[in-house]
C-alpha positions in Angstrom: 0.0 0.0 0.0 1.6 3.6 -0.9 1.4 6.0 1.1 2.6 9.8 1.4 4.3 11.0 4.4 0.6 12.9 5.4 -1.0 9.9 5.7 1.9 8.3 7.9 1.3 11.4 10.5 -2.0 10.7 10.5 -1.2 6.8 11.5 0.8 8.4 13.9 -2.0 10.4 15.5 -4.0 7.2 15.7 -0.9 6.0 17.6 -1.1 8.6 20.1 -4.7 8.1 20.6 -3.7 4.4 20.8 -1.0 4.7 23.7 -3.6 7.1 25.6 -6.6 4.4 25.8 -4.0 1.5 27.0 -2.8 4.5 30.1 -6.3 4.3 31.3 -7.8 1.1 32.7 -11.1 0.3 31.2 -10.4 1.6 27.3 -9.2 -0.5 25.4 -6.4 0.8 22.4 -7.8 -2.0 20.1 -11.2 -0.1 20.8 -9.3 3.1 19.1 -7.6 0.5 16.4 -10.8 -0.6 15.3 -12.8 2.8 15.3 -9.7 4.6 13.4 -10.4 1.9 10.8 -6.9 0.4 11.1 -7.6 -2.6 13.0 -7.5 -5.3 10.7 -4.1 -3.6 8.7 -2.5 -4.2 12.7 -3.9 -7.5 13.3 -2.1 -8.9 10.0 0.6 -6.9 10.4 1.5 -7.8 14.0 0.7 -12.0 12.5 3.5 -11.3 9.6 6.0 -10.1 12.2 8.1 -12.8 12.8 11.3 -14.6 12.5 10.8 -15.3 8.2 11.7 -11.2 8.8 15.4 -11.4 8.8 15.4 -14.8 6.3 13.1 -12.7 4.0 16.2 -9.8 4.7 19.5 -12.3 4.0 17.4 -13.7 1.0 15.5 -10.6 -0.7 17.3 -7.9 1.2 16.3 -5.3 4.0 13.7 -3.4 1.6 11.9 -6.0 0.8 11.4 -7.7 4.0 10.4 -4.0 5.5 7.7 -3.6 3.1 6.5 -7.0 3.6 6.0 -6.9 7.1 3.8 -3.3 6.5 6.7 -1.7 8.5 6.0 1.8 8.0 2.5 1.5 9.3 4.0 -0.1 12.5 6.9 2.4 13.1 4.6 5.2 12.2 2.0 3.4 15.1 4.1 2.7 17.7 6.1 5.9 17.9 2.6 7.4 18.2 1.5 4.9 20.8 5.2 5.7 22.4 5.0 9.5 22.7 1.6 9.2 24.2 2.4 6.8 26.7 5.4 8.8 27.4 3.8 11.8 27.9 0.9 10.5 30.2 2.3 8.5 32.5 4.2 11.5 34.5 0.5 13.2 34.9 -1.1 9.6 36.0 1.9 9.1 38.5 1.2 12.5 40.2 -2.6 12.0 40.3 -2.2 8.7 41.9 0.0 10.3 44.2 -2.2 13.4 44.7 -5.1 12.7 44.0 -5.7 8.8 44.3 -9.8 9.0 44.7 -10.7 11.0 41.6 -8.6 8.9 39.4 -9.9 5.8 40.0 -13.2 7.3 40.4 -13.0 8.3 36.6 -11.2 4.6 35.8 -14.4 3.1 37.7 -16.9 4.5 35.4 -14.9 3.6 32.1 -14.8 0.1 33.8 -18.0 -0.2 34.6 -19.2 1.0 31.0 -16.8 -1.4 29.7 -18.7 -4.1 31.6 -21.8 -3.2 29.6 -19.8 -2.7 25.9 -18.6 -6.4 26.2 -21.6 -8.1 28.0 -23.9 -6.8 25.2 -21.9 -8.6 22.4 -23.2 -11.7 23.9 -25.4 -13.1 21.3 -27.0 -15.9 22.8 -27.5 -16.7 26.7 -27.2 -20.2 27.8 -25.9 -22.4 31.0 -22.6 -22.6 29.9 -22.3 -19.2 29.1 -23.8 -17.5 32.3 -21.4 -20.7 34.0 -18.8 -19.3 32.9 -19.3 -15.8 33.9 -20.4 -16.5 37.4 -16.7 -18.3 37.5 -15.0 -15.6 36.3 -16.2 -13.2 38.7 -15.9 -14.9 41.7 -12.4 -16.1 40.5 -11.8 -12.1 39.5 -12.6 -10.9 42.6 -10.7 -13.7 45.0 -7.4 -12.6 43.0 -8.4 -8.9 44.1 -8.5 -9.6 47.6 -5.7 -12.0 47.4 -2.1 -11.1 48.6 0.0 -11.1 45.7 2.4 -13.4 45.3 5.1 -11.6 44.5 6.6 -8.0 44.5 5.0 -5.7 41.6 8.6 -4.6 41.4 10.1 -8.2 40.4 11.7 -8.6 37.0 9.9 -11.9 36.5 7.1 -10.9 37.7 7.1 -7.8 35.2 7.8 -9.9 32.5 4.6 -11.9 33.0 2.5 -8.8 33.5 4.1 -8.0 30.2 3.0 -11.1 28.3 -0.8 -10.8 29.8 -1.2 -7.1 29.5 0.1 -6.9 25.8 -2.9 -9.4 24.6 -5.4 -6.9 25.3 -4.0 -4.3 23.7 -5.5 -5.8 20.5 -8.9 -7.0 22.0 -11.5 -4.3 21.5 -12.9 -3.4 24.6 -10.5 -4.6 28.0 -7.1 -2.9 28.0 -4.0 -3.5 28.5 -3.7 -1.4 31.8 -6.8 -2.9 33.4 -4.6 -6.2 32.9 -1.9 -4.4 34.7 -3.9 -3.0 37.0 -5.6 -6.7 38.3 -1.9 -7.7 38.7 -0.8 -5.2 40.7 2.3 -3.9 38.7 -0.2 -0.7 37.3 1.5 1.8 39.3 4.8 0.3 38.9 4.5 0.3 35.3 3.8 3.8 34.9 6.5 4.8 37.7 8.9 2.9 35.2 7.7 4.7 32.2 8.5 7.9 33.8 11.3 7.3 35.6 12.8 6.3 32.4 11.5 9.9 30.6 13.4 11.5 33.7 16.7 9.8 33.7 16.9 10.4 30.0 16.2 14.1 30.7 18.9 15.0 33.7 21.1 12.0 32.9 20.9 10.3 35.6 22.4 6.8 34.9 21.3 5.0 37.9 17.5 6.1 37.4 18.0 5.2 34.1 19.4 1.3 35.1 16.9 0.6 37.1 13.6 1.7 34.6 15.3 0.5 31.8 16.0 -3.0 33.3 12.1 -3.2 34.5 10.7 -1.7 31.0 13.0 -4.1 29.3 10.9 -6.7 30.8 7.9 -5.2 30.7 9.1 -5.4 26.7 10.0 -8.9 26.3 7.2 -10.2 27.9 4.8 -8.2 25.2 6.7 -9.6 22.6 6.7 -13.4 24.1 2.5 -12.2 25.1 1.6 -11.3 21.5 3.4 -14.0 19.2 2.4 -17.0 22.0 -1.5 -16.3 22.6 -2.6 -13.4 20.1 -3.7 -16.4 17.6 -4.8 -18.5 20.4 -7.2 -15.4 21.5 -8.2 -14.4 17.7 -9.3 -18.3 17.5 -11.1 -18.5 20.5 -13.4 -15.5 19.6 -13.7 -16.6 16.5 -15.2 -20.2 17.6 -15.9 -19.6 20.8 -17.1 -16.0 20.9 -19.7 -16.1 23.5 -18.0 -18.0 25.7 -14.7 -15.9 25.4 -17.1 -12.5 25.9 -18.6 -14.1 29.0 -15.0 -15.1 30.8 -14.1 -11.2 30.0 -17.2 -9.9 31.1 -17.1 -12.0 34.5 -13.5 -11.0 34.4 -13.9 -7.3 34.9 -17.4 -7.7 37.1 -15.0 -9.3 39.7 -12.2 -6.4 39.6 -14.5 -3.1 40.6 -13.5 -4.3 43.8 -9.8 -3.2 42.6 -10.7 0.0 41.2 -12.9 1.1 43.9 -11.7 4.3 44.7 -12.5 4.3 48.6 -9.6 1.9 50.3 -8.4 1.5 53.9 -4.7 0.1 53.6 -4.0 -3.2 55.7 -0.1 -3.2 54.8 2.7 -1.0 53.4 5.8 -2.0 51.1 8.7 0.1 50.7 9.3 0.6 46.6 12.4 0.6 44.5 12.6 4.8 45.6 12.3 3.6 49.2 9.1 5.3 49.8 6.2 3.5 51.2 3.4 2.6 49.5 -0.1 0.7 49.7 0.6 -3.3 49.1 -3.2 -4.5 50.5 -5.8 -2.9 50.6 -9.8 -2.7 51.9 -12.7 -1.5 50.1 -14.7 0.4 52.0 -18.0 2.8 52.0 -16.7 6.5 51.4 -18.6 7.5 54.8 -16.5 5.1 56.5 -13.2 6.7 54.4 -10.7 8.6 57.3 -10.6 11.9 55.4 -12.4 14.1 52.6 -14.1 11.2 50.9 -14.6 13.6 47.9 -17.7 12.1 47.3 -19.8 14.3 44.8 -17.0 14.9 42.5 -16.5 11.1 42.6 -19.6 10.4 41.6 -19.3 13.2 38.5 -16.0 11.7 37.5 -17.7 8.4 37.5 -20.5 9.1 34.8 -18.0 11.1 33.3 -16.0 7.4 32.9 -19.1 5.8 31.8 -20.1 8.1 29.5 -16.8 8.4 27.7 -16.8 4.7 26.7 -20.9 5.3 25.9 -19.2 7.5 23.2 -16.6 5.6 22.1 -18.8 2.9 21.3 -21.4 4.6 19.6 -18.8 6.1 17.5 -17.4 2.7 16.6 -20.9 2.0 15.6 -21.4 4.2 13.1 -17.8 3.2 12.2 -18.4 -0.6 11.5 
């Protein structure tokens, strides 16, 4: 496919708008991919990137093998998706810092819309189906309340966050940050981000060894994430769609306990900047929360959440 260097900042854009939905739990960038009418040019071009790449390059040489694997869309994409991530990640760290109620106040709604966008595409309502979805949220919301089972901050343990989080990425409608999220390693993965933006920016080498080390991981485990099970997913929703949309929707039923933006913290951990920072946590009501519960903005923030995936769909609507 030709294309002028226009059309290639436009991709780029997309990209951006990309990276910012998988920032936010609850929107997914696949969502963005498929209403930007460029979803199916990434699925195939994500399935033709593989190893045949560099015997395609020894055999045909680099030029060839670049334009086979569409790699001017994809470099034009994720430098998009890069800069946005970049960019947002040092506002999310200091909200969730600052102003930890509001945020996931507004990530509730989008999730809780979400719930709705993906429940509805079930076509046809049987025993195994609502089975399956009763499972998933009780087994979603056991893994919220349970105490994770190892440090957020773990190099393996990034590197599997990595592998799970990256599959959503190209699901319309769950994200890759509400994977993250579920797993724990949400704020460590956008500390990383950022810390790595920072080290690059006052040259601080020691910053930079120890973001670059997690993000590397965070990396790896995308790539091993999206050539091991991106087929495996594409198959089951193609054969098994109801099914598949049930487990998801039962998935993320079970997590608003996670995002609940009212918690009381049972136990600290001391992170990689030796600050300490909530490990487990309580839900509770927000007239039982010790402070300014923040209660009416909350609740705005909320609707504002649900409606902005109310719109996202509709607009992918009118786009299929």
């Amino acid at each position: 496919m030709q294309r002028k260097l226009s059309n290639y900042l436009i991709i780029a854009l997309k990209g951006v708008a990309m990276g910012a939905a998988d920032v936010v739990p609850g929107v997914s960038g696949g969502t963005i991919a498929f209403i930007s009418g460029i979803y199916e040019e990434l699925l195939q071009s994500i399935d033709n990137l593989n190893l045949s790449f560099f015997k395609t390059w020894k055999t045909d040489g680099f030029k060839h093998a670049w334009h086979k694997i569409n790699g001017n869309f994809l470099l034009a994409l994720f430098l998009g998706i890069a800069i946005s991530i970049f960019s947002l990640a040092k506002a999310i760290k200091w909200l969730l810092f600052n102003e930890p109620i509001l945020l996931w106040s507004f990530f509730f709604g989008l999730v809780l819309s979400s719930i709705l966008f993906i429940g509805k595409q079930i076509k046809a309502w049987n025993i195994p189906v609502i089975t399956l979805l009763i499972l998933a949220t009780i087994g979603s919301y056991f893994i919220t309340i349970a105490e994770p089972f190892a440090s957020p901050e773990s190099n393996i343990y990034l590197l599997f966050c990595g592998a799970l989080a990256i599959i959503a990425m190209i699901l319309p409608g769950i994200s890759g940050a509400f994977i993250l999220l579920i797993l724990g390693a949400y704020q460590t993965a956008i500390n990383t981000v950022d810390d790595l933006l920072q080290s690059i920016l006052t040259m601080n080498f020691a910053l930079f060894k120890a973001a670059f080390i997690k993000f590397l991981m965070l990396a790896i485990g995308a790539i091993i994430g999206i050539k091991s099970f991106s087929k495996i997913l594409n198959w089951m929703f193609k054969n098994h769609k109801n099914l598949t949309l049930a487990i998801l929707t039962g998935f993320m039923i079970g997590s608003l306990n996670k995002i609940w933006p009212w918690k009381r913290v049972l136990e600290f951990r001391t992170n990689s900047h030796g600050e300490k920072v909530p490990f487990i946590e309580k839900s509770i009501s927000p007239f039982n929360f010790d402070g300014d519960n923040q209660l009416m903005i909350s609740i705005i923030l909320i609707v504002v959440g649900f409606l902005t995936i109310f719109i996202l769909e509709r607009i992918g609507s009118k786009a299929k």
